[in-house]
C-alpha positions as CSV (number, residue, x, y, z in Angstrom):
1,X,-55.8,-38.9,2.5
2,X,-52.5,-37.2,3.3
3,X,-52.4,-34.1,2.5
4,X,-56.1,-33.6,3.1
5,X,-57.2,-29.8,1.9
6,X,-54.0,-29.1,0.6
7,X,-53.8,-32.1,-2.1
8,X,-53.7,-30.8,-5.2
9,X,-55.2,-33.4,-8.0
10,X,-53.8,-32.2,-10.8
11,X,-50.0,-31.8,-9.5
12,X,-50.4,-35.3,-8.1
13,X,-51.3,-36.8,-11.6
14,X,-48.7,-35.1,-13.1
15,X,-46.1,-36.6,-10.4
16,X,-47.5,-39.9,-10.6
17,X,-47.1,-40.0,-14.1
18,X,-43.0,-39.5,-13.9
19,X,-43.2,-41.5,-11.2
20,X,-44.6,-44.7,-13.2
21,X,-42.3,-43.7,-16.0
22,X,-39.1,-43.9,-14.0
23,X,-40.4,-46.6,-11.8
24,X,-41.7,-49.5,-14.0
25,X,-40.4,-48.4,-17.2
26,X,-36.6,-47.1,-16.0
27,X,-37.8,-44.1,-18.8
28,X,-36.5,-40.7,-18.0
29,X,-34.3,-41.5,-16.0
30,X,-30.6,-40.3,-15.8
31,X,-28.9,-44.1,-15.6
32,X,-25.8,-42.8,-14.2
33,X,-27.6,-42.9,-11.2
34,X,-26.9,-45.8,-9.9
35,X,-28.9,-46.5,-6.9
36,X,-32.8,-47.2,-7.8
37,X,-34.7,-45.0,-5.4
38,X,-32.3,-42.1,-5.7
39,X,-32.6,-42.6,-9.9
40,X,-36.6,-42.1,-9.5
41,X,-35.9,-39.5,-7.2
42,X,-34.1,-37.2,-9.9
43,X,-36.7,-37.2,-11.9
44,X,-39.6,-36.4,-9.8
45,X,-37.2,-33.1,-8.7
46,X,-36.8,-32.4,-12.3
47,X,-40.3,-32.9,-13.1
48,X,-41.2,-30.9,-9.9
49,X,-38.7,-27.8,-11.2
50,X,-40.5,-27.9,-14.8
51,X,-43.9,-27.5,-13.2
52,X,-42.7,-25.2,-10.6
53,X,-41.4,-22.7,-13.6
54,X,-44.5,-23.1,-15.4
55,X,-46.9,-22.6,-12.0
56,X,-45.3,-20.5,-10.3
57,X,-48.2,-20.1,-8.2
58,X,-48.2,-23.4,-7.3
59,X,-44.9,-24.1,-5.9
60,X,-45.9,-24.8,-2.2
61,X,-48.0,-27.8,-3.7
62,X,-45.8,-29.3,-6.0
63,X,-42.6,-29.1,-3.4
64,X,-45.5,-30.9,-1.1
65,X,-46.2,-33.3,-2.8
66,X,-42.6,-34.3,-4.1
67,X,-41.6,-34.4,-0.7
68,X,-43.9,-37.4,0.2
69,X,-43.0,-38.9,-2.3
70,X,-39.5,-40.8,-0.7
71,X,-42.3,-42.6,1.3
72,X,-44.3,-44.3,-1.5
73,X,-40.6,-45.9,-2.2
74,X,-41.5,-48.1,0.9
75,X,-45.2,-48.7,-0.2
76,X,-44.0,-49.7,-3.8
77,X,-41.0,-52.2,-3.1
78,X,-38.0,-49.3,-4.0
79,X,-36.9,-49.2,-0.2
80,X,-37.0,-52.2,2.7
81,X,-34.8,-50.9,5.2
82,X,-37.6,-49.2,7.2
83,X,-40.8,-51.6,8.1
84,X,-43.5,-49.8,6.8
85,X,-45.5,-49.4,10.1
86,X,-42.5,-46.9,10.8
87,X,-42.6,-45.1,7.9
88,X,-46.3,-44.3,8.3
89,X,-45.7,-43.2,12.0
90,X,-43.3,-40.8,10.2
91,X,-45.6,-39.4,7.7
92,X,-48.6,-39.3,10.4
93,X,-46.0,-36.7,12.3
94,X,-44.7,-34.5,9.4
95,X,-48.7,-34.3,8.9
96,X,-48.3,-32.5,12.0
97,X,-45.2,-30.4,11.8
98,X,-44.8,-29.7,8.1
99,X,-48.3,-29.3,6.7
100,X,-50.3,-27.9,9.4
101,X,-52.4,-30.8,9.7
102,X,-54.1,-31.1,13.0
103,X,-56.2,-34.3,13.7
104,X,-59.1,-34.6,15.0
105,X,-60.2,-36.3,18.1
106,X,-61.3,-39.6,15.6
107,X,-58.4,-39.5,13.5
108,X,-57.2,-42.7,13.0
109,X,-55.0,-41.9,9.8
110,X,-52.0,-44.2,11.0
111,X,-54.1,-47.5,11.4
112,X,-55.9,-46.5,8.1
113,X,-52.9,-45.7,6.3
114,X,-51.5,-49.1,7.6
115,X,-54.0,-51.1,6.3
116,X,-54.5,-49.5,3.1
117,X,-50.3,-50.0,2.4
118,X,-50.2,-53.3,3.4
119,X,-53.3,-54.7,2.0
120,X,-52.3,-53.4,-1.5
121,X,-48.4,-54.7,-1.2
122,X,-50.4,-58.6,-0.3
123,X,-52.3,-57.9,-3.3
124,X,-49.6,-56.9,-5.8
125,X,-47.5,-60.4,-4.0
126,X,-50.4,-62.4,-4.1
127,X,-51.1,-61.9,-7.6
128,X,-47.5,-62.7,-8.7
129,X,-47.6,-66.1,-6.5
130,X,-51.0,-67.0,-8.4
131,X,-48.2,-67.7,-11.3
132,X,-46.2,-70.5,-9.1
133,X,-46.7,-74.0,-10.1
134,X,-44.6,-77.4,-9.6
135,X,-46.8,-78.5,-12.6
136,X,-44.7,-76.8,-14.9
137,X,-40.9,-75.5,-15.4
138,X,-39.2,-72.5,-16.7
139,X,-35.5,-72.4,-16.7
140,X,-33.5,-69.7,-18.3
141,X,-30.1,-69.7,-19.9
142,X,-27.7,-67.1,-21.6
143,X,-28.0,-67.2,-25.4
144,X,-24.2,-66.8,-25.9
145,X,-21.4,-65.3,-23.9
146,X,-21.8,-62.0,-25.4
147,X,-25.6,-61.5,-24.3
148,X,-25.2,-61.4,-20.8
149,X,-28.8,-60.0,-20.3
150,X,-30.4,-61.8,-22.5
151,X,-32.4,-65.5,-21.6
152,X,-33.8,-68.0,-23.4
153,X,-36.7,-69.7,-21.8
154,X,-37.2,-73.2,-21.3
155,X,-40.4,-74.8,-20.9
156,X,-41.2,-78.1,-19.4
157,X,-43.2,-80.3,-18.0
158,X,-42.9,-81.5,-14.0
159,X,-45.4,-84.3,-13.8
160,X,-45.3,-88.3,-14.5
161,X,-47.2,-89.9,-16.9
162,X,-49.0,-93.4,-17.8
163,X,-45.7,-95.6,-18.2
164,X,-47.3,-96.8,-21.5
165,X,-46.1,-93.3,-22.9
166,X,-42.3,-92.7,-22.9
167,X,-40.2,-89.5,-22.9
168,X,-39.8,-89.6,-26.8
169,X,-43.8,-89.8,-27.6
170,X,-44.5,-86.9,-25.0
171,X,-41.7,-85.0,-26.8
172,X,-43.2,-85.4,-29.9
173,X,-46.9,-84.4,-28.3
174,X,-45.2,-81.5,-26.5
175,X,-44.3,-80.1,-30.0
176,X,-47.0,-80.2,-32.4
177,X,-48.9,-77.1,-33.1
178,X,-51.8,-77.6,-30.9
179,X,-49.5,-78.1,-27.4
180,X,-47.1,-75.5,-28.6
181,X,-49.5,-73.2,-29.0
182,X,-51.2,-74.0,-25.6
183,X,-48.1,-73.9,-23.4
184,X,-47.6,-70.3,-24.2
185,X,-50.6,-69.5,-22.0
186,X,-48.8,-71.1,-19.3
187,X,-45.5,-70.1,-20.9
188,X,-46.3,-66.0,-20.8
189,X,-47.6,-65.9,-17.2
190,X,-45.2,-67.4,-15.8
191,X,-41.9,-65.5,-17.2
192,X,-44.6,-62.5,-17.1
193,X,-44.4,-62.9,-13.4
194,X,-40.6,-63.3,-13.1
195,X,-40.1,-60.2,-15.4
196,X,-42.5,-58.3,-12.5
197,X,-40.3,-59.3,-9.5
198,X,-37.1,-58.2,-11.7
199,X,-38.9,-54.5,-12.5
200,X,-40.0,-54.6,-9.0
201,X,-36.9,-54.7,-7.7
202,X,-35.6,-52.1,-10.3
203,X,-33.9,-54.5,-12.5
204,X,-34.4,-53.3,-16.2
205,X,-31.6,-54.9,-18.0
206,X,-32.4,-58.4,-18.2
207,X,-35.1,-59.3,-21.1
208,X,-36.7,-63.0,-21.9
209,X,-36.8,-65.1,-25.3
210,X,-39.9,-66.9,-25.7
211,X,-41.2,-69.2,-28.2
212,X,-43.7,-68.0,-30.4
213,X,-46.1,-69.9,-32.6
214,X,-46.8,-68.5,-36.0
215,X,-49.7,-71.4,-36.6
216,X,-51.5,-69.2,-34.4
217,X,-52.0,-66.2,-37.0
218,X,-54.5,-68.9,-38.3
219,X,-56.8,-68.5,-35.1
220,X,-57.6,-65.1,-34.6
221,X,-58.9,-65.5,-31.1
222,X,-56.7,-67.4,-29.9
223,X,-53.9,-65.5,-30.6
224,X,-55.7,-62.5,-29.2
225,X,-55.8,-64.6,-25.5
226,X,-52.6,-65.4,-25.6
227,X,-50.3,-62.2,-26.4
228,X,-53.2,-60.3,-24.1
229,X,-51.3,-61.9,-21.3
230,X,-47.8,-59.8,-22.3
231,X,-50.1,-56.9,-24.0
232,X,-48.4,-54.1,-21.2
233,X,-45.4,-52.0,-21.6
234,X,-43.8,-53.5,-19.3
235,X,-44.1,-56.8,-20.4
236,X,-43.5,-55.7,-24.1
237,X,-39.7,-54.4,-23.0
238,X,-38.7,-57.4,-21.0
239,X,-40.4,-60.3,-23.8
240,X,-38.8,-61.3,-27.1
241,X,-40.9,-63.6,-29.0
242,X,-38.7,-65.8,-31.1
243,X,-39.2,-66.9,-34.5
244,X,-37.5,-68.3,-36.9
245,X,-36.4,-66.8,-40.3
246,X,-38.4,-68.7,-42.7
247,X,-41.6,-68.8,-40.7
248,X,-40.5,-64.9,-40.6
249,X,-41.0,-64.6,-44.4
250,X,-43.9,-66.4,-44.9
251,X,-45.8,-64.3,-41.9
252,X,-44.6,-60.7,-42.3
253,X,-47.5,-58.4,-42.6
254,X,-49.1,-60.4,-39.2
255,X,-45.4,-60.0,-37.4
256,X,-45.3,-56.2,-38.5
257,X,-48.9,-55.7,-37.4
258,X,-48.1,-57.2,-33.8
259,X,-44.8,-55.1,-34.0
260,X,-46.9,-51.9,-34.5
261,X,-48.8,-52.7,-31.6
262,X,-45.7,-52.7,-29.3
263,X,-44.4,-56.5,-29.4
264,X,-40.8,-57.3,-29.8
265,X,-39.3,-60.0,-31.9
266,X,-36.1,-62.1,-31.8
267,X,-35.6,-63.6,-35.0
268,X,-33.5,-66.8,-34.9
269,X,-31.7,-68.0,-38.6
270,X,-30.8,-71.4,-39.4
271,X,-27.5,-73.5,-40.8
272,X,-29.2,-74.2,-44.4
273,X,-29.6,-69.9,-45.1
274,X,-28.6,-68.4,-47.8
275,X,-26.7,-65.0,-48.1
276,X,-29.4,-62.3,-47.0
277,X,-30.4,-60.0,-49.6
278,X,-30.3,-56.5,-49.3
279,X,-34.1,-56.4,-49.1
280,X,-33.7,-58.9,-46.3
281,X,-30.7,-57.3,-44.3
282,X,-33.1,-53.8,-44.2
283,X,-35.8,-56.2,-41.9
284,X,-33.0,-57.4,-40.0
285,X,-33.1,-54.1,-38.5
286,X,-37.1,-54.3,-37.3
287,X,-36.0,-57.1,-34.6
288,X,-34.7,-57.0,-31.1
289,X,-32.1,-59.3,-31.3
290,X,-31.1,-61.6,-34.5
291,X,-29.7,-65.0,-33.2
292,X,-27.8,-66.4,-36.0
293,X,-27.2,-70.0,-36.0
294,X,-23.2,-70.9,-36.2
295,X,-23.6,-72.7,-39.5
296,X,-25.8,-69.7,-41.0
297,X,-23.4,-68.3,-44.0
298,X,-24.6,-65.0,-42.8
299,X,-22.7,-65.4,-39.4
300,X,-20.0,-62.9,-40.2
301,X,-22.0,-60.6,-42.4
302,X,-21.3,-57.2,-40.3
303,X,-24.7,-55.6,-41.8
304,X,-26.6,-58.0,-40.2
305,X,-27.0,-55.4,-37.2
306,X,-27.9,-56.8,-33.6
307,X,-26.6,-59.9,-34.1
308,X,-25.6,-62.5,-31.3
C-alpha cells in the first residue's frame, strides 16, 4: 500500500519477522538499549545489514523498507508522542519525495491509511477490554522481597450471594476441584490480558504465577480449553503455572509433556518436605522458579537452583 511497485515481499517478511521478535518477544535485542523503540530499532538495522551483505542487489529495497519502519512504532503502541493522523501525513509526503511516488488524481492513500491504522489499534484495544469484568478480581503481589518481578495472582470473587450461604461455605465451594478448575478459564484471560498491555507497552520483565489444577490431567479436553487460552509465546514467557511439589511427583510425565510444548512451571514446596534427593534436586532445575516454603528443610539447600 506504501511503497506500491517498489514493495518488495520477500524483504518485508523478512523485516517483519525481527520486527515481531524484538517487539513482542524482547528476543534479539541488545537490552542495553534502554529506550523501547530505539531497542527494536537496532535490530531491524542489524537485520537490514545481514540481508544487505547477502543481497547486495537489493539494498535500495531493504534500506526502504527499514526506513518506514520508525512509523509502524506509532501504529503498534511503541511511540504516542505524535497522533497518528500526523504521522500518516508524513509518510503520505516522503511517498512523494523519497520514493518517487506520484499520486494519482483519486489517490486517497492518507484517509485510507488512516482508517486502516486506527481501525486495527480499536481492534487490538477492544479485544483486551473484552477481558474486563467487575464480576471477578485479580490482584497481584510480590512473592518475596527478592523477586521483584515476579507476581502471584489472586483470584476472587466480586459479587453477593444468597445470605443463607456465608463467606466460609463459598470458600470451601471456591476450592474444590470442579470450581478450581473452572476459574482458570476466567483466571488465564484475564492476567492474559494484563500481560498484553505490559508487552505492549515494552515491559518484559514482569512474569505472573498462576494456579494450576493438576485434577485436570484427568479430563483431557478440558485441559486442552483451558491452557489454549495461554498456548502463545508470549503468554508462555510471562505465565508460571504453579504447583505444588507432591502433586509435582505424582503428575510428572503430563507436566514434562506440557513443558515440551512451551509452558512454564513454578513449583511451590511445603513445611512437612523432606531433604530432596539428588534425583529430585536434578528436576528442580526443569522449573521457572522454585518457591520454597520457610519451614521446608530444603530452604537453605544452595543446589536447589532458582530458588525464592
Amino acid at each position: 500500500m506504501i511503497l506500491k511497485s517498489k514493495y518488495d515481499r520477500a524483504i518485508t517478511d523478512e523485516l517483519i519477522e525481527t520486527y515481531i521478535d524484538a517487539r513482542y518477544y524482547n528476543s534479539g535485542v541488545d537490552d542495553s538499549i534502554k529506550i523501547f523503540y530505539r531497542r527494536i530499532y537496532d535490530s531491524l538495522k542489524k537485520k537490514a545489514q545481514k540481508m544487505i551483505e547477502e543481497k547486495k542487489d537489493d539494498r535500495e529495497a531493504i534500506e526502504n523498507c527499514l526506513y518506514l519502519f520508525q512509523y509502524f512504532f506509532y501504529f503498534d503502541f511503541v511511540r504516542s508522542n505524535i497522533p497518528i493522523e500526523e504521522v500518516v501525513d508524513v509518510i503520505s509526503e516522503k511517498r512523494i519525495s523519497k520514493f518517487n511516488l506520484r499520486p494519482s488524481e483519486d489517490d486517497n492513500f492518507s484517509f485510507e491509511l488512516k482508517n486502516l491504522v486506527r481501525s486495527d489499534m480499536d481492534e487490538v484495544l477492544d479485544y483486551i477490554d473484552t477481558f474486563d469484568t467487575d464480576e471477578f478480581l485479580i490482584e497481584y503481589s510480590r512473592i518475596n522481597a527478592k523477586a521483584t518481578n515476579v507476581s502471584r495472582v489472586e483470584f476472587d470473587y466480586n459479587f453477593d450471594f444468597p445470605e443463607i450461604f456465608n463467606r466460609d461455605m463459598i470458600e470451601e465451594t471456591f476450592v474444590t476441584d470442579i470450581i478450581a478448575e473452572d476459574k482458570l478459564f476466567v483466571e488465564y484471560s484475564m492476567v492474559t490480558a494484563n500481560a498484553l498491555r505490559e508487552v505492549l507497552a515494552g515491559n518484559f520483565k514482569r512474569v505472573y504465577v498462576v494456579d494450576f489444577a493438576t485434577s485436570l490431567f484427568s479430563k483431557a479436553k478440558k485441559l486442552e480449553q483451558i491452557i489454549e487460552i495461554i498456548n502463545n509465546p508470549m503468554a508462555q514467557e510471562k505465565i508460571l503455572l504453579e504447583v505444588k511439589f507432591h502433586d509435582f511427583m505424582e503428575n510428572k510425565n503430563n507436566i514434562f509433556k506440557l513443558m515440551k510444548r512451551g509452558f512454564k512451571f513454578c513449583l511451590k514446596t511445603s513445611g512437612d518436605m523432606k531433604q530432596f534427593t539428588n534425583e529430585e534436586l536434578q528436576l528442580m532445575n526443569l522449573f521457572s522458579i522454585v518457591v520454597v516454603d520457610v519451614e521446608d528443610t530444603n530452604k537453605e539447600n544452595s543446589k536447589v537452583k532458582k530458588a525464592l
